[in-house]
C-alpha positions, 0 to 999 in steps of 0.5 A, a space after each residue: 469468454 465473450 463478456 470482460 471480467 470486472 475489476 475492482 481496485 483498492 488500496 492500503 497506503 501507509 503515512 508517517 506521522 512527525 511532531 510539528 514543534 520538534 520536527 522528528 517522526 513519530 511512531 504510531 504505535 499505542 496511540 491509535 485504534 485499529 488492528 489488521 485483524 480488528 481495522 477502525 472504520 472511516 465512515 463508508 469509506 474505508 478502515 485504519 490501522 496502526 502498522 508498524 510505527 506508521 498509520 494504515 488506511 484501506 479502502 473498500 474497492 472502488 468500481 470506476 475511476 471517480 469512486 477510486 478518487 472519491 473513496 481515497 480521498 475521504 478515507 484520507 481525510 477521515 485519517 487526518 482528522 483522526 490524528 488531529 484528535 489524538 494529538 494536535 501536535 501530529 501531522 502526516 508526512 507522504 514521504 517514502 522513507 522516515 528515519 527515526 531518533 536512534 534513542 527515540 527508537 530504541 525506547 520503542 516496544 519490541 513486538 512494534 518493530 517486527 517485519 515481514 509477517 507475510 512474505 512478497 514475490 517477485 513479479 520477475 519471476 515469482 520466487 518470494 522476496 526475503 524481508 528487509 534485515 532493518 527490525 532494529 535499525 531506526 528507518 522505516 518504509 511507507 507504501 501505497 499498494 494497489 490491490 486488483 480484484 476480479 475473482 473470489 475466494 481462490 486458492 491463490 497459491 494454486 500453481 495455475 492462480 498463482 501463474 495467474 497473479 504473478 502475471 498480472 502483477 509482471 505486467 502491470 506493475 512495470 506500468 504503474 512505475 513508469 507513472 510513478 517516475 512523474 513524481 518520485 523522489 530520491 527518497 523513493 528510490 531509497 524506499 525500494 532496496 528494502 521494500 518494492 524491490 523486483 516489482 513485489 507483490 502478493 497474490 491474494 484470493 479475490 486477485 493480486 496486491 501490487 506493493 512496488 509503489 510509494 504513498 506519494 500519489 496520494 498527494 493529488 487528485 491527478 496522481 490517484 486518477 493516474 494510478 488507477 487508470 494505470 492499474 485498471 485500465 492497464 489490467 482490462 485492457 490485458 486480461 479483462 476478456 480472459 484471466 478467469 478463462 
């Protein structure tokens, strides 16, 4: 190929939500509209989701590194204002981890505790990744995935697209931790013995979903547009004139 193939890059970070008069975590269950087969749009922006006991935003992928910011940060701001409306009482919390009441809990429905729907990989070596054995146990991860589209409508579990993918993800995951160490806590680390672990990732038709960081750069202007250019810039400088070859 003589002409770079074009990167797009998106994002679905999870947040927490806590009672600002008791200080404890809340589940986002029940309380929001969204779903992953029916996500609830913000604006032209992006979607949210109820995942879990947190709250999911996604973005439409962005072309350039101030449309990355520009999509992020209005998606996350249309989240918030969401939240205020449901109940003044809720804040977002960025926090890798939140440990939930055990009673408060335990009261919560079954189906809202479910992990591992669909499986990670391993950017070490590609074997899938076993989810974490935490469905009853009161803690809970938040992410901040970083999806990389260059192609469309693949078969991504192709032994040749799959080589691709997991390529991808092998090297630039190892670029988006070393930014992420700027700012990561202990909590981050904590964070990745159930869910990031070995450089996870997930291949994906229109390209690959890299799932080792946490929502923390979502804290910044500065810290999205070093994410992205981690991400992209990282990605066209090593595949750019030949992943699709």
């Amino acid at each position: 190929m003589t002409n770079k193939t074009k990167a797009l890059i998106g994002t679905d970070p999870e947040v927490f939500l806590r009672s600002k008069s008791t200080g404890e975590f809340v589940s986002a269950h029940g309380m929001f509209p969204g779903t992953k087969d029916q996500p609830f749009p913000l604006g032209n922006y992006g979607f949210m989701q109820v995942d879990g006991h947190a709250l999911e935003f996604n973005t439409i992928p962005a072309e350039s590194e101030d449309d990355f910011v520009e999509k992020v940060t209005q998606a996350f701001d249309a989240l918030k204002v969401k939240v205020e409306e449901v109940d003044p009482d809720l804040e977002i919390v960025l926090s890798p981890i939140a440990h939930f009441d055990q009673t408060y809990f335990d009261s919560l429905p079954a189906d809202s505790k479910v992990l591992g729907c669909t499986p990670d990989y391993s950017s070490e070596d590609g074997h899938q990744l076993d989810a974490p054995e935490i469905g009853n146990v009161p803690i809970r991860t938040s992410s901040g995935h970083i999806h990389i589209g260059w192609t469309k409508f693949d078969e991504e579990f192709d032994e040749i697209e799959f080589q691709k993918r997991l390529t991808v993800a092998n090297t630039l995951t190892p670029a988006l931790l070393k930014v992420s160490k700027r700012w990561e806590t202990p909590e981050s680390e904590e964070r990745r013995k159930y869910y990031g672990k070995e450089g996870a990732f997930r291949p994906k038709h229109y390209g690959v979903e890299l799932r080792a960081l946490d929502c923390l750069w979502l804290e910044s202007e500065d810290r999205m547009r070093e994410v992205y250019r981690a991400a992209h810039d990282g990605f066209m400088e090593a595949f750019g004139d030949k992943i699709a070859a």
